[in-house]
C-alpha positions in Angstrom: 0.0 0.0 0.0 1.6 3.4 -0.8 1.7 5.4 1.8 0.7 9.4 2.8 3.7 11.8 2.7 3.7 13.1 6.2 5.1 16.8 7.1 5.4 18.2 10.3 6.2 21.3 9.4 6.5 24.4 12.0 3.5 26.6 12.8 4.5 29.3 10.1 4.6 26.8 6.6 2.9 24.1 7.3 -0.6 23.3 4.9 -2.7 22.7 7.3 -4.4 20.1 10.2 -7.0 19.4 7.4 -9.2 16.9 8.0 -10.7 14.1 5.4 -12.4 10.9 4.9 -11.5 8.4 2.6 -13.1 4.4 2.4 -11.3 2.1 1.3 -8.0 2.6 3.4 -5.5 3.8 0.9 -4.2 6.9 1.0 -1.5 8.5 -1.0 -0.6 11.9 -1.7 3.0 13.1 -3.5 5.6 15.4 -2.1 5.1 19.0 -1.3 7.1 21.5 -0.9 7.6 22.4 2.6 9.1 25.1 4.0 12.4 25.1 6.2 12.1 24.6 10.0 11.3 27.7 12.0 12.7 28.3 15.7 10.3 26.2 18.3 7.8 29.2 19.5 6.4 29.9 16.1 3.6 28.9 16.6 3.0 32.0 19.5 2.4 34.5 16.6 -0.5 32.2 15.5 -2.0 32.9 19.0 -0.9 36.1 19.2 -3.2 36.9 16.0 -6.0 34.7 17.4 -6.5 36.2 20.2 -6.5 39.4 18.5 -8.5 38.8 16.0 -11.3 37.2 18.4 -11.4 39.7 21.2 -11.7 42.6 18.1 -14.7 40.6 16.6 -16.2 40.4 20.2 -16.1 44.1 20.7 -18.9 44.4 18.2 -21.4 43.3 20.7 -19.6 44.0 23.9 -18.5 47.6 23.3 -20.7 48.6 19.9 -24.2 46.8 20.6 -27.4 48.1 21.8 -27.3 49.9 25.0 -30.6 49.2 26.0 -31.4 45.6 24.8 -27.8 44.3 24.7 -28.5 43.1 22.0 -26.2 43.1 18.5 -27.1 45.4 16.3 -27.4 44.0 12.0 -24.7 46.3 11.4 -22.1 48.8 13.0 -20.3 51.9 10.6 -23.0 52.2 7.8 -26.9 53.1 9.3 -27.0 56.0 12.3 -29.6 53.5 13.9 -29.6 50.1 12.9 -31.8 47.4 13.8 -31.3 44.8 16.2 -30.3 41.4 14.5 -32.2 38.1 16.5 -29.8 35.9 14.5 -26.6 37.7 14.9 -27.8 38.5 18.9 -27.5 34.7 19.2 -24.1 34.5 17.6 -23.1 37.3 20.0 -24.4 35.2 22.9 -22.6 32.8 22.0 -19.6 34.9 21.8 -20.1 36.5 25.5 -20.0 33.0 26.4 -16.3 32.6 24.7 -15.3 35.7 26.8 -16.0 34.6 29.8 -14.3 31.4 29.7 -11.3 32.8 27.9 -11.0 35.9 30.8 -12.0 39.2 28.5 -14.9 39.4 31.2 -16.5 39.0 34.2 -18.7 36.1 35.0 -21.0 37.9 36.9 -20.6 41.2 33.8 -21.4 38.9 31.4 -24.6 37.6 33.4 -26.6 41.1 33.9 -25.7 41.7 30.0 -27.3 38.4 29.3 -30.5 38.6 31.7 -30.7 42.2 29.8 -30.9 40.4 26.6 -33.1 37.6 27.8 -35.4 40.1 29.6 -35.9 42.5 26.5 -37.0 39.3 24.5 -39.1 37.9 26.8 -41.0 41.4 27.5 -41.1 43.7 24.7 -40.7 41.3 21.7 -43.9 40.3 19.7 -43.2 36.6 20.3 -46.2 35.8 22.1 -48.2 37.1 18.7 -45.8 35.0 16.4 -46.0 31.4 18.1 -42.4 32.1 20.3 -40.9 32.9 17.3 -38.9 36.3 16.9 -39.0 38.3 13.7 -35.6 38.6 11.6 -34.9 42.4 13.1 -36.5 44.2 16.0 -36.6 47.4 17.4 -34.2 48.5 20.0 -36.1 50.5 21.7 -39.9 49.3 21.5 -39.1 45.3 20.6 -41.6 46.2 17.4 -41.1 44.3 14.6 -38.9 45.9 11.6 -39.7 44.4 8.5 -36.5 43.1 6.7 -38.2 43.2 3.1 -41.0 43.8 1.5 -43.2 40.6 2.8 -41.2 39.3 5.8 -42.8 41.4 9.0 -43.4 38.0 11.3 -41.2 35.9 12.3 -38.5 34.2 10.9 -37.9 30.9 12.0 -34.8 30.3 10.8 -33.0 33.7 13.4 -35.0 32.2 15.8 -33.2 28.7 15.7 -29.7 30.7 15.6 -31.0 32.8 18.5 -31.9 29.4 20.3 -28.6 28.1 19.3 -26.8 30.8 21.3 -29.2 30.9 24.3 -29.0 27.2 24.6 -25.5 27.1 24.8 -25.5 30.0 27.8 -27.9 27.7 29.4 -25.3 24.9 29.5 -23.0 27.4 30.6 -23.9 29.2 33.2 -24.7 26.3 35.3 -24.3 27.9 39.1 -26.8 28.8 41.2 -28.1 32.3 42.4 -27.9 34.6 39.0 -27.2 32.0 36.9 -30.1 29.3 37.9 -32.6 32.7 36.9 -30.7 33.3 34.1 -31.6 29.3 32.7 -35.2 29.7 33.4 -35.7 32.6 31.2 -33.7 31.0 28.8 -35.6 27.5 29.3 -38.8 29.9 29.0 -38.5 31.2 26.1 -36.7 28.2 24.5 -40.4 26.3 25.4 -42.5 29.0 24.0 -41.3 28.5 20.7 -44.0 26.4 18.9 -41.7 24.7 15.9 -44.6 22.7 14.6 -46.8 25.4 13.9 -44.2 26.7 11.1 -45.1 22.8 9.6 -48.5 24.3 8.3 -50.3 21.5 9.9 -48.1 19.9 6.5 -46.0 17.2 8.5 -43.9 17.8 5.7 -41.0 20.3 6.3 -40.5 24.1 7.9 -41.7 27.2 6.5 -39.0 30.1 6.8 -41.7 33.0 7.7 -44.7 33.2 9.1 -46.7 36.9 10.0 -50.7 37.9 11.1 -51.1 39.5 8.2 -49.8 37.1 5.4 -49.9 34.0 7.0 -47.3 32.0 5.1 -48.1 33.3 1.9 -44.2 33.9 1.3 -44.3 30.3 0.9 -40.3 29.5 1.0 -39.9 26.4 2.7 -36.9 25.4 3.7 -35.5 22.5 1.6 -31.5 21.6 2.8 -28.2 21.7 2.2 -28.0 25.2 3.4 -27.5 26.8 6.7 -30.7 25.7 8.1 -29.6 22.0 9.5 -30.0 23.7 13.4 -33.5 24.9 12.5 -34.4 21.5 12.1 -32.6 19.9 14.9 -33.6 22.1 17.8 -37.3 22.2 15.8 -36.5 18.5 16.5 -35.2 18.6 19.8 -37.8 21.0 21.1 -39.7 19.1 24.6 -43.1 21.3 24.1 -43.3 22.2 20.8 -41.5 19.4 18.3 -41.7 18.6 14.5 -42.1 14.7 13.7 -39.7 12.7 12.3 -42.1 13.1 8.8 -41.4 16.9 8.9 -37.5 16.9 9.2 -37.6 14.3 6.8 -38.1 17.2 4.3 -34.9 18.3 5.0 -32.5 16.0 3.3 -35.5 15.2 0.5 -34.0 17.4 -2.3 -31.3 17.6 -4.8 -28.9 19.6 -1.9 -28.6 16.2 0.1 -27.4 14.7 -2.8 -23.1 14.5 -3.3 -21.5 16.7 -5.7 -17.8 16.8 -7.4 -16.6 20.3 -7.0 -13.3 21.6 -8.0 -11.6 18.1 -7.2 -13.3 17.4 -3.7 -16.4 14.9 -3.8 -19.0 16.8 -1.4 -21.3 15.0 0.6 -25.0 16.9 0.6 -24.0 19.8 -1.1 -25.7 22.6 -3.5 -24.4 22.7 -7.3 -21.5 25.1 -6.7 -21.4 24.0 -2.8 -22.7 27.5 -1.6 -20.6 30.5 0.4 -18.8 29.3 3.2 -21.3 30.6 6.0 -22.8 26.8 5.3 -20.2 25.5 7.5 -21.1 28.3 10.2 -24.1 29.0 11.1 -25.2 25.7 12.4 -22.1 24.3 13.3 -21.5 27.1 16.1 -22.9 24.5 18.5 -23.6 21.3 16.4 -20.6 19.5 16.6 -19.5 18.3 13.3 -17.3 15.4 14.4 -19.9 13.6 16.0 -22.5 14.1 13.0 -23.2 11.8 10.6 -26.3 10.5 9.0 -27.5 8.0 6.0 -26.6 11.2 3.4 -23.9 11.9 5.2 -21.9 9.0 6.5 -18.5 10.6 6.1 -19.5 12.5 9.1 -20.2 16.6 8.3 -16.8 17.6 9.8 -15.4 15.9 6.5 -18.3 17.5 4.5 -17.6 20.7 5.7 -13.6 20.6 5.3 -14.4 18.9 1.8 -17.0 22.4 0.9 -13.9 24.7 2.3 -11.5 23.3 0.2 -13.3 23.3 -2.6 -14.0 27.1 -2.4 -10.7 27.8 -2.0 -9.1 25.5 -4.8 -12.0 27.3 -7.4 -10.4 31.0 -5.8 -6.7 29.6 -6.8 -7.5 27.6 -9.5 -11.3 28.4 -11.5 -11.7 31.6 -10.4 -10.8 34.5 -13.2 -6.8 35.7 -12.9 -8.3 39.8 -12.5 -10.1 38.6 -9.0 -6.5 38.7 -7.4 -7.4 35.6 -5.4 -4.4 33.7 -4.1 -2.8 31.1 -1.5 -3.3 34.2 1.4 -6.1 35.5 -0.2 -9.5 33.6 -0.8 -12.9 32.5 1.0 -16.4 33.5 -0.8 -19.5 34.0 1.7 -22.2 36.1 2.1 -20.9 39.7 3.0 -21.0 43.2 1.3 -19.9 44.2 -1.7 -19.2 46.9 -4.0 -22.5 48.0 -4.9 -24.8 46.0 -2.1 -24.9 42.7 -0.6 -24.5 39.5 -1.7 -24.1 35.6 -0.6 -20.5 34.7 -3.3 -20.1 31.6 -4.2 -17.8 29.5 -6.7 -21.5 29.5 -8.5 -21.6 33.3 -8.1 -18.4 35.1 -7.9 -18.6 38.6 -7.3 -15.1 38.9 -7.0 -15.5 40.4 -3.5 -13.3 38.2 -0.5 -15.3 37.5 2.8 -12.9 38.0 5.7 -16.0 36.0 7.5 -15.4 33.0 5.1 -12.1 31.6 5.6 -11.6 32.8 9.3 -15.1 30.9 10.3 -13.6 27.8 8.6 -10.8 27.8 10.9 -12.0 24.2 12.8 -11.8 22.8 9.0 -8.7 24.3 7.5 -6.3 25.7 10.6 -3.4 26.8 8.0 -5.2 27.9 5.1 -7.3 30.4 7.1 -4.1 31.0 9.3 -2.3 32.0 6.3 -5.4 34.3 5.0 -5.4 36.0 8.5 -1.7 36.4 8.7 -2.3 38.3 5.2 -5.2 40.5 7.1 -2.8 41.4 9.4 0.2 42.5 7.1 -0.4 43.9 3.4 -4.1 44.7 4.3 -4.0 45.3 7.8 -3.9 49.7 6.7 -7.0 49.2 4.5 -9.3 46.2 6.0 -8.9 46.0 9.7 -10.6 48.3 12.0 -11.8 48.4 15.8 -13.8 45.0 15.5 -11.0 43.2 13.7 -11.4 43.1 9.6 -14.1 45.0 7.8 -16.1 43.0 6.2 -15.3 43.0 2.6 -13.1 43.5 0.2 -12.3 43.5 -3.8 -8.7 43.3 -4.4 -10.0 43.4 -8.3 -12.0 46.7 -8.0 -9.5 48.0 -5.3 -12.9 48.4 -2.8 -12.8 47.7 1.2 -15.4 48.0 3.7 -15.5 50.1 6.6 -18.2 48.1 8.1 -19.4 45.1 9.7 -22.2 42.9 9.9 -23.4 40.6 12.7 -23.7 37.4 11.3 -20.4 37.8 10.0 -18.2 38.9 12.6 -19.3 36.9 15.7 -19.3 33.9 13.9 -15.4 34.2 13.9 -15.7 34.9 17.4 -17.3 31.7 18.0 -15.5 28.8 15.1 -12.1 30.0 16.3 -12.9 29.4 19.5 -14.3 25.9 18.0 -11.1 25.0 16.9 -9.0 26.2 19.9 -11.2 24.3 22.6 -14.8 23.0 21.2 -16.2 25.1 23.8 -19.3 26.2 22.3 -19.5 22.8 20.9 -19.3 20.6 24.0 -21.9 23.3 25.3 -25.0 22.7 23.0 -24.1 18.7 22.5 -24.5 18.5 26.2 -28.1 19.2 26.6 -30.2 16.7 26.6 -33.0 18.3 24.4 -30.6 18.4 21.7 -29.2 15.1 21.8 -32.8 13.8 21.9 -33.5 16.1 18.7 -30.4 14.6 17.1 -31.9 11.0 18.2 -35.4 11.8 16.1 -33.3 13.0 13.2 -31.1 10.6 12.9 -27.9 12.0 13.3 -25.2 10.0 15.5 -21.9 9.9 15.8 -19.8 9.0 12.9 -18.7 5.0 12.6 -15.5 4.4 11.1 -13.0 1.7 10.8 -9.3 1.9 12.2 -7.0 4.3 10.9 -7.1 7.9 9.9 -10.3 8.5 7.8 -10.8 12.7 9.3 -7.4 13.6 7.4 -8.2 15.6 4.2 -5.9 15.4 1.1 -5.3 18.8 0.0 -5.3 18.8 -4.1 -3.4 21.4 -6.5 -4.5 21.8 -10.0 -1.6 20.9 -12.3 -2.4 21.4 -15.8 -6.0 20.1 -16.5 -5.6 17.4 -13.4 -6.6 18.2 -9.8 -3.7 16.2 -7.9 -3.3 15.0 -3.9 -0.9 17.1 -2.7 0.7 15.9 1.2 -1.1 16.1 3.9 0.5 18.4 6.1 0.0 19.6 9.9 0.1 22.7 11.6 0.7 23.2 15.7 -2.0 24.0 17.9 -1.4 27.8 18.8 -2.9 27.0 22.3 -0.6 23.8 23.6 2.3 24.1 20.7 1.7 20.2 19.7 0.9 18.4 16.5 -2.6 17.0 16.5 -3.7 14.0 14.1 -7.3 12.5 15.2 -7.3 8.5 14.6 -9.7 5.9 14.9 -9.2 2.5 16.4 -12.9 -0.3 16.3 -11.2 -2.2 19.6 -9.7 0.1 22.7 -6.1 -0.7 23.2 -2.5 0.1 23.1 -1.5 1.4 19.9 2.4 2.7 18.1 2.7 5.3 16.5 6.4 5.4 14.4 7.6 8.5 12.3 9.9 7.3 9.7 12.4 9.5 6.6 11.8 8.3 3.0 14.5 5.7 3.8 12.6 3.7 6.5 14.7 4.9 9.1 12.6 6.1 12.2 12.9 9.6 13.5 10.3 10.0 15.8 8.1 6.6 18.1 5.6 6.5 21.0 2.4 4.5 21.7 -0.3 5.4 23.9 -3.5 3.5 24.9 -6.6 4.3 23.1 -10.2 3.8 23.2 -12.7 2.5 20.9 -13.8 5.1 18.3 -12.3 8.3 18.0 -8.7 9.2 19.6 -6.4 12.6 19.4 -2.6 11.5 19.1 -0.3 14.8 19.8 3.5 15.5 19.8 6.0 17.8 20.7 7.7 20.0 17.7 10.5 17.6 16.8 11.5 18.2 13.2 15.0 18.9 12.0 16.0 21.6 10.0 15.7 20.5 7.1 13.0 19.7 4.1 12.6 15.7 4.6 9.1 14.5 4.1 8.1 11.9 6.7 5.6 9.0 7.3 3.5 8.7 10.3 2.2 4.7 11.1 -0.3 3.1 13.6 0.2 0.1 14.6 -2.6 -1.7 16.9 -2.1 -4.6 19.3 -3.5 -6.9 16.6 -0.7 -6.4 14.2 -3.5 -4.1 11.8 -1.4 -0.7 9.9 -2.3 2.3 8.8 0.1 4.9 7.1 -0.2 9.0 6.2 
């Protein structure tokens, strides 16, 4: 069996911890190029620039959001009074919840901002006229409902879910008593109130986005997956008062976006045509752990999916995409943000040449080096033109020489939140804690991932050579946080398993072994690599005699 080149390169040149799936066992990539060894606290200017970018993006609700509701406001540097976003607000809720573990604030701060937030929504918002739901925008001074367009002036259950998302995670949180035991029965309050089945239409057969008094659901959009609308249907799922049946989610995954697609080199599992912008792999997966997600469409698990839909924008921005868009290696990720002349959700399928910041520093859970490398760029060439007080503006054209001076909710907390995703799993372990969600993930039918021994979360990385897409070596980068190399394996029997790290001659550079349990595992090692450009092996070796290679 050929084996996987294996680099472990320092913090500042290595690809990336990228993370694939693969049946069948083999995997093989050729050599890359890596780049020499760098001195052994790299990897500190990676944390350096992650801390700074998340506590910048956390200032936008913290220090720029509503005074009186706490909430976040839809956008900060454009409108002299904006509305109040219930989507982004539960990003942002999610974000205060970052900040207090990582320090930035106050426990107890961070509670009366929260019961601020949770008593605004439970008194002055229309909810109790719209089923528990919550409208897309609201009024920060009255709680009236703003209309976002033309015919949407109900509620929107699809800001709700994300609101719900970030509540429930606080919930899970803030677990003490006193403060924090009022703090989860509002939460648990308004979380109960919401009736999910009624946006059903008495249908059984999927959700309806919108719903209002006046219009009933006359909008008629009903939400029909892959898009970023998997959490609506798990917590409309998971809901203990209010729930959809298992007929209703079913909807879901009925369409064409369940079904895979081969995009730019990458086979996606339940993907859209062109694999959609990047805020896909966000909005639902701020709580919704990908690694222990998996379902009959999905069996590679959505961690894979998503790491397969963020490589595949970025090969189309390096390799597709028109040579006048400017995209490059440090500069790529298409997602919803503003552009020149407006707004609009870019995609490989619609390229308006414009660069989300939001895109590839959201994906950093899915590719740690390639939206490393984009935010080291931020920070550098652009830093004069695209960064401002809540960290990068959010947009840019390197092709019409345009940059933002704005930002917008529901794309700067999300940064907050993924990069703390990939640092800890924080907000993660929070939401896949609660009980109502796992039994929502139960009636849907997603469980945790099932996969033989070896390493099937490792991504190949490909390069377009010519008219071929090629594997390129898989390559790791160290954990800003604890300095080590981190390469997730899978073992079907617990036991003691080796781990050798051998040149291209056989001869082994690097060995240890540690016990491991059935199902998923985390091996990690020290920096260790010579100074030099040698590509190395890594191989697992369980007690039974069974070997894997990358």
């Amino acid at each position: 069996m050929k084996k996987l080149p294996f680099i472990p390169t320092s913090c500042l040149c290595a690809c990336l911890l990228a993370l694939l799936f693969a049946f069948g066992g083999v995997l093989w990539a050729p050599v890359c190029h890596a780049a020499p060894y760098t001195p052994d606290d790299a990897y500190l200017q990676d944390r350096a620039a992650l801390d700074e970018l998340q506590r910048a993006a956390f200032a936008y609700i913290w220090e720029d959001g509503d005074p009186h509701s706490g909430m976040a406001y839809e956008v900060v540097g454009v409108w002299d009074s904006p509305p109040i976003a219930v989507g982004g607000t539960g990003f942002g809720i999610a974000a205060i919840v970052v900040a207090v573990d990582r320090g930035w604030i106050g426990r107890e701060e961070a509670l009366q901002r929260l019961l601020r937030i949770c008593l605004f929504l439970r008194d002055k918002s229309p909810r109790k006229e719209l089923h528990g739901a919550f409208p897309h925008w609201l009024d920060p001074h009255s709680g009236a409902i703003l209309s976002f367009g033309k015919n949407d002036d109900g509620a929107d259950i699809v800001e709700t879910s994300l609101l719900m998302q970030g509540l429930l995670i606080a919930r899970a949180y803030f677990n003490g008593p006193g403060t924090e035991e009022k703090l989860r029965d509002i939460i648990t309050g308004l979380w109960e109130d919401v009736d999910w089945n009624w946006f059903t239409n008495n249908e059984e057969r999927g959700i309806y986005w919108h719903w209002s008094q006046q219009k009933g659901f006359s909008m008629g959009l009903k939400i029909l997956g892959y898009n970023e609308c998997l959490i609506t249907y798990v917590l409309a799922a998971s809901s203990p008062t209010h729930p959809i049946s298992r007929a209703a989610y079913d909807y879901w995954t009925s369409g064409k976006g369940y079904k895979p697609k081969d995009l730019y080199g990458y086979r996606v599992e339940a993907s859209l045509s062109d694999a959609g912008p990047l805020f896909l792999t966000h909005y639902s997966f701020i709580g919704l752990d990908p690694r222990r997600l998996a379902d009959a469409f999905v069996p590679g698990g959505y961690f894979v999916r998503n790491c397969k839909q963020t490589l595949s924008n970025r090969a189309y921005c390096l390799y597709y995409a028109p040579a006048k868009n400017r995209y490059s290696e440090q500069c790529w990720g298409l997602s919803a943000s503003q552009i020149k002349d407006g707004y609009a959700a870019s995609s490989p399928g619609k390229d308006t040449g414009t660069i989300s910041p939001t895109g590839a520093l959201s994906s950093m859970p899915y590719t740690p080096h390639y939206s490393l490398q984009f935010l080291h760029f931020l920070r550098g060439k652009l830093r004069n033109r695209i960064w401002g007080k809540n960290g990068p503006f959010d947009g840019f054209s390197l092709r019409d020489g345009w940059y933002s001076r704005s930002y917008l909710a529901i794309d700067q907390l999300p940064i907050v939140c993924m990069v703390e995703n990939y640092r800890s799993g924080l907000l993660w372990a929070m939401l896949m804690s609660d009980a109502d969600v796992r039994r929502g993930l139960e009636l849907a039918g997603l469980h945790e991932p099932e996969f033989g021994t070896g390493f099937p979360e490792m991504v190949v990385t490909l390069v377009r050579e010519g008219k071929k897409n090629l594997p390129d070596a898989c390559d790791l980068r160290r954990h800003p946080d604890s300095g080590l190399y981190q390469v997730p394996y899978w073992c079907v029997e617990a036991g003691q398993v080796q781990f050798t790290i051998s040149d291209p001659e056989g001869g082994i550079v690097y060995k240890l072994g540690q016990n491991s349990v059935k199902g998923r595992n985390l091996l990690s090692f020290p920096q260790f690599m010579r100074p030099d450009e040698e590509i190395l092996t890594l191989t697992m070796r369980t007690a039974s005699g069974e070997e894997h290679s990358l």
